[in-house]
Backbone and ligand atoms as CSV (ligand in chain L), in Angstrom:
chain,resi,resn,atom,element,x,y,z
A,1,UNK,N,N,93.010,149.003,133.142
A,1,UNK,CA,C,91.758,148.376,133.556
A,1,UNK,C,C,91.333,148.914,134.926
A,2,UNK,N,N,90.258,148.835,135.384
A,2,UNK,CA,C,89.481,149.397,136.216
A,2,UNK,C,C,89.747,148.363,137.907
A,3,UNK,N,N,89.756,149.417,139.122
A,3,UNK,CA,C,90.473,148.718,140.104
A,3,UNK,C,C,88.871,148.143,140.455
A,4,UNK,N,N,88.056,148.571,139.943
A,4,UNK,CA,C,86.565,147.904,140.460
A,4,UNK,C,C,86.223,146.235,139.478
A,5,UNK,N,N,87.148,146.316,138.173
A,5,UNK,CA,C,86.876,144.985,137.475
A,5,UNK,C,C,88.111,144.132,138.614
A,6,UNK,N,N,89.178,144.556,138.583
A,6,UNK,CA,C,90.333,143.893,139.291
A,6,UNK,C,C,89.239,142.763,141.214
A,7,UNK,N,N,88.663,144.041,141.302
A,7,UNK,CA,C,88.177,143.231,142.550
A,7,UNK,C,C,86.647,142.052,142.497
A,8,UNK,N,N,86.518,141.949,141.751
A,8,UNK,CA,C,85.768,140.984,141.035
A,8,UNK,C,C,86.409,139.573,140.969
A,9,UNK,N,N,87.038,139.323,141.642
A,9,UNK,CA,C,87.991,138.009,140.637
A,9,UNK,C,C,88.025,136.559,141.798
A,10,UNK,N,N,86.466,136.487,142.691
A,10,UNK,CA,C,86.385,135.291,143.085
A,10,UNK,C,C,85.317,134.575,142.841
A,11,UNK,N,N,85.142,133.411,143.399
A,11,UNK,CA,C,83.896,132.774,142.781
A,11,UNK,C,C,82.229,133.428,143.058
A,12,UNK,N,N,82.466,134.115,144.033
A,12,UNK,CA,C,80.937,135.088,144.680
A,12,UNK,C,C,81.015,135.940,143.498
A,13,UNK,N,N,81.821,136.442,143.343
A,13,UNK,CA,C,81.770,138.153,141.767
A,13,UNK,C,C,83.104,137.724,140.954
A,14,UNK,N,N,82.213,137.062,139.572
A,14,UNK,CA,C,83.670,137.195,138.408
A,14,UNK,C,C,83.131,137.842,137.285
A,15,UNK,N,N,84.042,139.058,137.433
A,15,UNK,CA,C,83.569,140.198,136.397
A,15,UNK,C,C,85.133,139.619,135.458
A,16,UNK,N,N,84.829,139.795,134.071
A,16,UNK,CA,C,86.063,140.128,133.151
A,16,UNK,C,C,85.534,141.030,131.976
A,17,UNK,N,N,87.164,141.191,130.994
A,17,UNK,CA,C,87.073,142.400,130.428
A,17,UNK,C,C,87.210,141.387,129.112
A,18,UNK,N,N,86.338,141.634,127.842
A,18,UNK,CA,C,86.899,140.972,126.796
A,18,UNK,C,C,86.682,142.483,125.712
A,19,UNK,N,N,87.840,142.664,124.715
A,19,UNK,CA,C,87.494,143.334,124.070
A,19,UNK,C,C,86.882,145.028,124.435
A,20,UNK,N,N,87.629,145.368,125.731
A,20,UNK,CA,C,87.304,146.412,126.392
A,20,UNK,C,C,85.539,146.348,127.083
A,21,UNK,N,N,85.002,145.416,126.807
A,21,UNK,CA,C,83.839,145.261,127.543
A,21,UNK,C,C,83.917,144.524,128.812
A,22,UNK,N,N,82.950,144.761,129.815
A,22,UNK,CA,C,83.063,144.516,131.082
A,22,UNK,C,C,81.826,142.887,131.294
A,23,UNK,N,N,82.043,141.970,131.577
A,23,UNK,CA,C,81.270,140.834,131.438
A,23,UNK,C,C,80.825,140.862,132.992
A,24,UNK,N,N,79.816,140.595,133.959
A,24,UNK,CA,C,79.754,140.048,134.941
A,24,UNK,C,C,79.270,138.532,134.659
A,25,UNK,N,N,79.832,136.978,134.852
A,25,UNK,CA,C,79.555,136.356,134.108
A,25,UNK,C,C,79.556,134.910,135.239
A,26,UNK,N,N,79.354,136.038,136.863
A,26,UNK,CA,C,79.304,134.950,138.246
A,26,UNK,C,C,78.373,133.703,137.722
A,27,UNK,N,N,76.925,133.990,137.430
A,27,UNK,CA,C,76.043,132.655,137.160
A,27,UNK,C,C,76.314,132.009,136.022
A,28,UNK,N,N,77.496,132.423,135.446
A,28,UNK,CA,C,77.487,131.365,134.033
A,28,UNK,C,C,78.663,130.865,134.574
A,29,UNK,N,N,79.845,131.231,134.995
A,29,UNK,CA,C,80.800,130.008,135.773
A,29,UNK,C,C,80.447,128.401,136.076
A,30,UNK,N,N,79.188,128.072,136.408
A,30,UNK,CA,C,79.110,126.869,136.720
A,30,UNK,C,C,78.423,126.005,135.750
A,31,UNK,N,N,78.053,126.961,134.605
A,31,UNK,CA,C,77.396,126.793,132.995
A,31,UNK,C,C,78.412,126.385,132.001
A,32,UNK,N,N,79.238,126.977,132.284
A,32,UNK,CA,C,80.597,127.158,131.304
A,32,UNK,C,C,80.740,126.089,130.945
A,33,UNK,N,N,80.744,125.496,129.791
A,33,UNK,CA,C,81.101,124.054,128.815
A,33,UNK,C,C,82.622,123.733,128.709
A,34,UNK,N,N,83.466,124.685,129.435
A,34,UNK,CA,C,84.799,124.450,128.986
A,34,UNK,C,C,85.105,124.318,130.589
A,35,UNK,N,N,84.199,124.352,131.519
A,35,UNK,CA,C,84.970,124.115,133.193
A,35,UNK,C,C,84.780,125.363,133.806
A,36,UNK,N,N,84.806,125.543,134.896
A,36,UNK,CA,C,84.776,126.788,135.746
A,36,UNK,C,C,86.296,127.444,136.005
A,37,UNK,N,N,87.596,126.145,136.096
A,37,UNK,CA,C,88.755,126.541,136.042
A,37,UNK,C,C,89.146,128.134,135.293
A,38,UNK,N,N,89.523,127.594,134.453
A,38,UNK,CA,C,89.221,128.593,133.038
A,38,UNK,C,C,88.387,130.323,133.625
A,39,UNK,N,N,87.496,130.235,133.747
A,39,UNK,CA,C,86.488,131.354,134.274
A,39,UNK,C,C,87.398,131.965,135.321
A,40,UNK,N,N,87.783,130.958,136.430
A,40,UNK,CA,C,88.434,131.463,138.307
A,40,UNK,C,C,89.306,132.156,137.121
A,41,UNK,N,N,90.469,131.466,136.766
A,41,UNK,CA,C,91.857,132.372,136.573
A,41,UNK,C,C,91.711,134.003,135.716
A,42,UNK,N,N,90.482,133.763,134.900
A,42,UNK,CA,C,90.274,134.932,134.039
A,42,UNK,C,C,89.530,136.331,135.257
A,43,UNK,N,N,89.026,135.516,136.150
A,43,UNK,CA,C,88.318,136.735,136.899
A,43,UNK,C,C,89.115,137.894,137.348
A,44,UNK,N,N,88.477,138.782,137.321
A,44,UNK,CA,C,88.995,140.421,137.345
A,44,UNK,C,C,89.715,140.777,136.491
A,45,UNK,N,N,89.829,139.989,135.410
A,45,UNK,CA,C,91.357,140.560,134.542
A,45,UNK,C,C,90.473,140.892,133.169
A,46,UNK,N,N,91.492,141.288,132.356
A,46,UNK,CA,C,91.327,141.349,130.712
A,46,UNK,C,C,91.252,139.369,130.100
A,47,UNK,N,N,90.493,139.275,129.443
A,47,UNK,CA,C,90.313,138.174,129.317
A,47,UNK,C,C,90.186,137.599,128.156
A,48,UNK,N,N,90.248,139.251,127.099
A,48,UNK,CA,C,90.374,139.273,125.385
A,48,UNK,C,C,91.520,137.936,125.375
A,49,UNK,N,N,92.736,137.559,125.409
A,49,UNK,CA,C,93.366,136.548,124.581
A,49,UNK,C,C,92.897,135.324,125.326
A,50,UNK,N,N,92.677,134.869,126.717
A,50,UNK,CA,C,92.407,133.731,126.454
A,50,UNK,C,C,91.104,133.118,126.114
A,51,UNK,N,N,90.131,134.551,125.698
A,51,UNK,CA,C,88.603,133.870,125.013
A,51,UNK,C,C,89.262,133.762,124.007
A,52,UNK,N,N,89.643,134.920,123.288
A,52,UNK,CA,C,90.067,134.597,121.528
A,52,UNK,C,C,90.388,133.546,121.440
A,53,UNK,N,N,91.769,132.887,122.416
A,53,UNK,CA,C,93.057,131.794,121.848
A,53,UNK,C,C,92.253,130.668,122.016
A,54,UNK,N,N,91.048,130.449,122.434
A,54,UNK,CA,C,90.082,129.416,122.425
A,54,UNK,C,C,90.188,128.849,121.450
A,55,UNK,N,N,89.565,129.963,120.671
A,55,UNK,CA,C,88.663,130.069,119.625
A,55,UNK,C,C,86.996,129.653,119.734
A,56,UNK,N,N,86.059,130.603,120.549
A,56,UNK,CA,C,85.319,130.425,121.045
A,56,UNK,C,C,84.045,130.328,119.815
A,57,UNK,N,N,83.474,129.886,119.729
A,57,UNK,CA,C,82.325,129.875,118.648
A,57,UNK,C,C,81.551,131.123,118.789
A,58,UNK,N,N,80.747,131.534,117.115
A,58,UNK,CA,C,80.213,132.787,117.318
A,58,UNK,C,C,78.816,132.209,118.439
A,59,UNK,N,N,78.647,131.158,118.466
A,59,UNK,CA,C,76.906,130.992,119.833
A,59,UNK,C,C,78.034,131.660,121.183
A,60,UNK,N,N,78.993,131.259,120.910
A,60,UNK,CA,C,79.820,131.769,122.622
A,60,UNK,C,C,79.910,133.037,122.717
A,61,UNK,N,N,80.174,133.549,121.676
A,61,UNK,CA,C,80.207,135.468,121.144
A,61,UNK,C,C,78.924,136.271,121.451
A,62,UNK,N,N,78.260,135.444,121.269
A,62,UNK,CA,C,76.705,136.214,121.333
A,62,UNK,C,C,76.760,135.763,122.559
A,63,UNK,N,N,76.650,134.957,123.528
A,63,UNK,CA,C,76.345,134.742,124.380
A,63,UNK,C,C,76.487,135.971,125.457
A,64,UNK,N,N,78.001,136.231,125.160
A,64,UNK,CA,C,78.265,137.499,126.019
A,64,UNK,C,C,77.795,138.566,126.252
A,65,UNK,N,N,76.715,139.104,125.374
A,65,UNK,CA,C,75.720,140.164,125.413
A,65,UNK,C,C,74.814,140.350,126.789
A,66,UNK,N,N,74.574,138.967,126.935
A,66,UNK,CA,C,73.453,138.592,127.899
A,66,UNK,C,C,74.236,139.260,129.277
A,67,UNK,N,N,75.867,139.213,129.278
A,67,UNK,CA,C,76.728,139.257,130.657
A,67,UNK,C,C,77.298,140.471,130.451
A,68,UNK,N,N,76.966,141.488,129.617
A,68,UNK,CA,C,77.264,142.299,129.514
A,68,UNK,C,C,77.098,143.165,130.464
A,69,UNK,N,N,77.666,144.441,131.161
A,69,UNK,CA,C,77.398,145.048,132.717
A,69,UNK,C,C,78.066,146.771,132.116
A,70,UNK,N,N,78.895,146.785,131.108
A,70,UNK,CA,C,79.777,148.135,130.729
A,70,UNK,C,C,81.059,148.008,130.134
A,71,UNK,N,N,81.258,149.332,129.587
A,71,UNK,CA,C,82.324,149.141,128.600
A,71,UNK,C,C,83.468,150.113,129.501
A,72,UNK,N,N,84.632,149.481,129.028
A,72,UNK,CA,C,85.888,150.655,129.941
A,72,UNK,C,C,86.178,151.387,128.777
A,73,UNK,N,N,86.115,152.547,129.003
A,73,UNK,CA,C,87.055,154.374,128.296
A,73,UNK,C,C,87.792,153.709,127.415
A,74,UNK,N,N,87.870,153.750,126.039
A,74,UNK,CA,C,88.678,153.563,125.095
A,74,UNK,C,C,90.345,153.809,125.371
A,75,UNK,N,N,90.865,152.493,125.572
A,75,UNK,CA,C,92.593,152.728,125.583
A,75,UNK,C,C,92.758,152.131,126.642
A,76,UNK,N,N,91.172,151.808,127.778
A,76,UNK,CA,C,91.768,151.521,129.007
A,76,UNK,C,C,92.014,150.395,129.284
A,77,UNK,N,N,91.761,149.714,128.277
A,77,UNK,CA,C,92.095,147.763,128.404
A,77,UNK,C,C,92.965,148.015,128.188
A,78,UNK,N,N,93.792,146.581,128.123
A,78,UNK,CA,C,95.147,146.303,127.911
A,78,UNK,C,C,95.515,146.625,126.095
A,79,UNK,N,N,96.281,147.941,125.147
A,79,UNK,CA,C,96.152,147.746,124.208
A,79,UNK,C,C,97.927,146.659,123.959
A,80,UNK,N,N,98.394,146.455,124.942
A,80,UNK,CA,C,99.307,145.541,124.655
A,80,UNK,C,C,98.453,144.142,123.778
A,81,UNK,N,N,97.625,143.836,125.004
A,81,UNK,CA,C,97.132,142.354,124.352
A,81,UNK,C,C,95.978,142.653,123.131
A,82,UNK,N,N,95.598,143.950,122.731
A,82,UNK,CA,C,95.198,144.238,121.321
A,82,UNK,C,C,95.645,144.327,120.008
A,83,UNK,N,N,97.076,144.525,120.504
A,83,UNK,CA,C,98.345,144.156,119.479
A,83,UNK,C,C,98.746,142.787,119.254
A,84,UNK,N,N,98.442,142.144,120.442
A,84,UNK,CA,C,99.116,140.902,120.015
A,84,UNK,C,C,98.185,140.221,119.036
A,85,UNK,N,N,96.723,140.456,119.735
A,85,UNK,CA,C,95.675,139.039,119.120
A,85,UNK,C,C,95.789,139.970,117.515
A,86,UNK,N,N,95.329,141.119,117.566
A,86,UNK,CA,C,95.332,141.182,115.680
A,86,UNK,C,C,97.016,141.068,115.412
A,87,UNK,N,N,98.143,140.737,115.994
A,87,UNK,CA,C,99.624,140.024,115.244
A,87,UNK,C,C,99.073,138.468,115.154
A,88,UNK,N,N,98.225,137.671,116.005
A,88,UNK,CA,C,98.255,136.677,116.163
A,88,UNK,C,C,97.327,136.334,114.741
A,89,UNK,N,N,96.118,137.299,115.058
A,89,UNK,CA,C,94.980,136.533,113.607
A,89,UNK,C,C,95.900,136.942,112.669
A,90,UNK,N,N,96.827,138.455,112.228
A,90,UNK,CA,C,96.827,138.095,110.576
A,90,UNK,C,C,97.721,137.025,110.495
A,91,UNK,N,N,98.476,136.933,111.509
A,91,UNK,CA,C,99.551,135.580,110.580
A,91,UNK,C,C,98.866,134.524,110.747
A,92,UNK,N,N,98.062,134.297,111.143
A,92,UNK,CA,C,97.182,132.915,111.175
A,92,UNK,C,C,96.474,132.839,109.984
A,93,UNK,N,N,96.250,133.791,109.535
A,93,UNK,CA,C,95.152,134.229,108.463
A,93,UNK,C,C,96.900,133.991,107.287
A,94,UNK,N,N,97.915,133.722,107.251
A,94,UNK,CA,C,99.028,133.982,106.247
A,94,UNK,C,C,98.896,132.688,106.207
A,95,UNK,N,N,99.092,131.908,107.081
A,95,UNK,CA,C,99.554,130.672,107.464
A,95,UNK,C,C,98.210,129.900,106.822
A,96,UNK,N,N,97.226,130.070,106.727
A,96,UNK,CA,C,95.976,129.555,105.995
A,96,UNK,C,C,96.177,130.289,103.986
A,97,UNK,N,N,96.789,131.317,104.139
A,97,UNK,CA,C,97.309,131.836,102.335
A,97,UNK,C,C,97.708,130.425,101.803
A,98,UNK,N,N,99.307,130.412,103.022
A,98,UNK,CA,C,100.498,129.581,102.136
A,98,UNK,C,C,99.788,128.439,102.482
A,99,UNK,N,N,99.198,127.519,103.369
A,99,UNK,CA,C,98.547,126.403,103.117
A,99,UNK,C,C,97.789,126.272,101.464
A,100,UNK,N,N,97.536,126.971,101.413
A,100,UNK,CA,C,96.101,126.653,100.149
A,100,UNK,C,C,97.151,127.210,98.982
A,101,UNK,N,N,98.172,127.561,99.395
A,101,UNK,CA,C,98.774,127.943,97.788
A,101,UNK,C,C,99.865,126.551,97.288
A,102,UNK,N,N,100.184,125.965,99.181
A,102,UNK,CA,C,100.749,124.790,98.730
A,102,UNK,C,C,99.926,123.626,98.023
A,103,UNK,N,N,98.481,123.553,98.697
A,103,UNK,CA,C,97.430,122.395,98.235
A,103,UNK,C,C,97.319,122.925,96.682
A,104,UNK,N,N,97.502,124.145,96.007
A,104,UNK,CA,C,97.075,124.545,94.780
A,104,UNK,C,C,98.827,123.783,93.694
A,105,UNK,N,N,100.454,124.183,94.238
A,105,UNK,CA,C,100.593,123.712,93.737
A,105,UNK,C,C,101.203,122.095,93.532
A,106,UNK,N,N,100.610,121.429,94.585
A,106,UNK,CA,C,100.767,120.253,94.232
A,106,UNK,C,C,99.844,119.471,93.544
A,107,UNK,N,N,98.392,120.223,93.902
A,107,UNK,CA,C,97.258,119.685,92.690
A,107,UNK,C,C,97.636,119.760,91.444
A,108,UNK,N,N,98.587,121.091,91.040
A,108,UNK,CA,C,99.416,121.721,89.435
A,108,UNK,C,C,100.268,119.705,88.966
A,109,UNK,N,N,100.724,119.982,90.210
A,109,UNK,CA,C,101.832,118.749,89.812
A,109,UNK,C,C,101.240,117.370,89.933
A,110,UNK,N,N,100.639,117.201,90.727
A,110,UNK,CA,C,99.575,115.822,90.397
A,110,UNK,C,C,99.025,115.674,89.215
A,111,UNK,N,N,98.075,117.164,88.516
A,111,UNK,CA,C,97.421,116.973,87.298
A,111,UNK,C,C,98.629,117.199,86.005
A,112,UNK,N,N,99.671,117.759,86.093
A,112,UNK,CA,C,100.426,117.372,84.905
A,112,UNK,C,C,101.325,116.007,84.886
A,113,UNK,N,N,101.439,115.587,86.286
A,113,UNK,CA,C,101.795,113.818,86.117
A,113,UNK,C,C,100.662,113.380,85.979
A,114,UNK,N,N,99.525,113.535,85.910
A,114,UNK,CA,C,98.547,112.773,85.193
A,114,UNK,C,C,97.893,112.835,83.592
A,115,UNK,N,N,98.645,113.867,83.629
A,115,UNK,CA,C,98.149,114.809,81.989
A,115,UNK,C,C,99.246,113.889,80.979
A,116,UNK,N,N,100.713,113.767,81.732
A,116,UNK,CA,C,101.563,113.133,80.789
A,116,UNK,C,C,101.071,111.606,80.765
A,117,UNK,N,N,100.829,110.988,81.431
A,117,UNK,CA,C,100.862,109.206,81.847
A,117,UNK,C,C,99.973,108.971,80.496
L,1,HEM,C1,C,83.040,134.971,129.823
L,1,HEM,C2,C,82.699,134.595,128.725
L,1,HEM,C3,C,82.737,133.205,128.184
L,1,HEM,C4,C,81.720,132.588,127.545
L,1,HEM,C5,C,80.317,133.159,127.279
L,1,HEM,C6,C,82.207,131.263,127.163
L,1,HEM,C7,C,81.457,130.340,126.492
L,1,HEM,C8,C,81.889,129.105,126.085
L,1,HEM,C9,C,81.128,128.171,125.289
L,1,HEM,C10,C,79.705,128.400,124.774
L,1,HEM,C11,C,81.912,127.089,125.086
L,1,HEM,C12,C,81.554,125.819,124.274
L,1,HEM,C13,C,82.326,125.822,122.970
L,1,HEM,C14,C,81.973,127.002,122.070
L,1,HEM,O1,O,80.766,127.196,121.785
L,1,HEM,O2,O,82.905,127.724,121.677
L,1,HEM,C15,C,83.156,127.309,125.779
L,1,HEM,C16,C,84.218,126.418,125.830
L,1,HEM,C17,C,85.423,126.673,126.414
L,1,HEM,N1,N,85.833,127.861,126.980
L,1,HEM,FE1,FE,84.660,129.493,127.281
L,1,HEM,N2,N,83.497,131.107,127.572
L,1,HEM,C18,C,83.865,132.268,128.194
L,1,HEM,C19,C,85.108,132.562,128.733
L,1,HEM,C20,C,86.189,131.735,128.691
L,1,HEM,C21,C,87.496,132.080,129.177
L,1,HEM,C22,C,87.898,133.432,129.769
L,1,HEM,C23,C,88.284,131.010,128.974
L,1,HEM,C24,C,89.741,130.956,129.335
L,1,HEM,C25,C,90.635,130.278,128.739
L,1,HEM,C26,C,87.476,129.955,128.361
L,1,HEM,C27,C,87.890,128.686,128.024
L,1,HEM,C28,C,87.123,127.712,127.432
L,1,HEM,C29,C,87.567,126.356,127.172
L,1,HEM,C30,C,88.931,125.775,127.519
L,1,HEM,C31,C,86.507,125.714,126.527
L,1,HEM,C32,C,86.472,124.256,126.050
L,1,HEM,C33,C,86.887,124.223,124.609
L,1,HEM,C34,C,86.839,122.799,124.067
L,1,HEM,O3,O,86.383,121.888,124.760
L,1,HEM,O4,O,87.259,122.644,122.905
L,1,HEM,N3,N,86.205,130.444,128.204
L,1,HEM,N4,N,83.136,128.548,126.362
């Protein structure tokens, strides 16, 4: 990451990085629906997992366009924390499979104890 996003990171200039994009996002800090807290600790940094681990709504996704300022050189974000969040969605995305395969077979077994009665 860029030593010019790094110096961004007080309440006068909070630039962050989500998704290798560069946010300047100082006038929405005191907008922010989730607290300004949140915003201080993310300033100057990469900020991809703790928007993702939100789970921020797509109106919050779009929003970021508006704070958009530049993108960093491909590779230059953190691709550690690019590994993690797509380890994090697919097993989240598994963990929603085996849910619905369990709701499928206990509906099996509800409707053949009801099929016999
Ligand atoms: C810079 C870009 C950001 C934008 C545009 C943004 C926008 C929003 C919006 C619109 C909401 C309301 C709920 C929703 O629509 O999802 C929200 C809630 C929230 N945001 Fe952000 N956010 C940003 C960054 C962050 C960061 C870096 C964090 C760090 C953890 C964070 C933490 C939260 C929290 C904790 C809530 C409250 C969630 C709740 O009450 O359930 N946000 N944000």
């Amino acid at each position: 990451m860029t030593d010019e996003v790094k110096r961004h990171n007080t309440r006068k200039s909070v630039w962050m990085v989500i998704r290798n994009e560069v946010y300047d996002v100082t006038s929405f800090v005191d907008e922010h629906p989730g607290g300004e807290d949140p915003m201080l600790d993310a300033a100057g940094q990469d900020a991809t997992i703790a928007f993702e681990d939100i789970g921020h709504s797509e109106d919050a996704k779009a929003m970021l366009k508006k704070y958009k300022i530049g993108s960093l050189a491909p590779g230059e974000g953190c691709c550690k924390m690019r590994a993690k969040l797509w380890r994090s969605s697919s097993s989240s995305r598994l963990k929603y499979a085996l849910l619905a395969l369990g709701v499928a077979v206990l509906l099996g077994i509800a409707y053949k104890k009801y099929a016999s009665s």
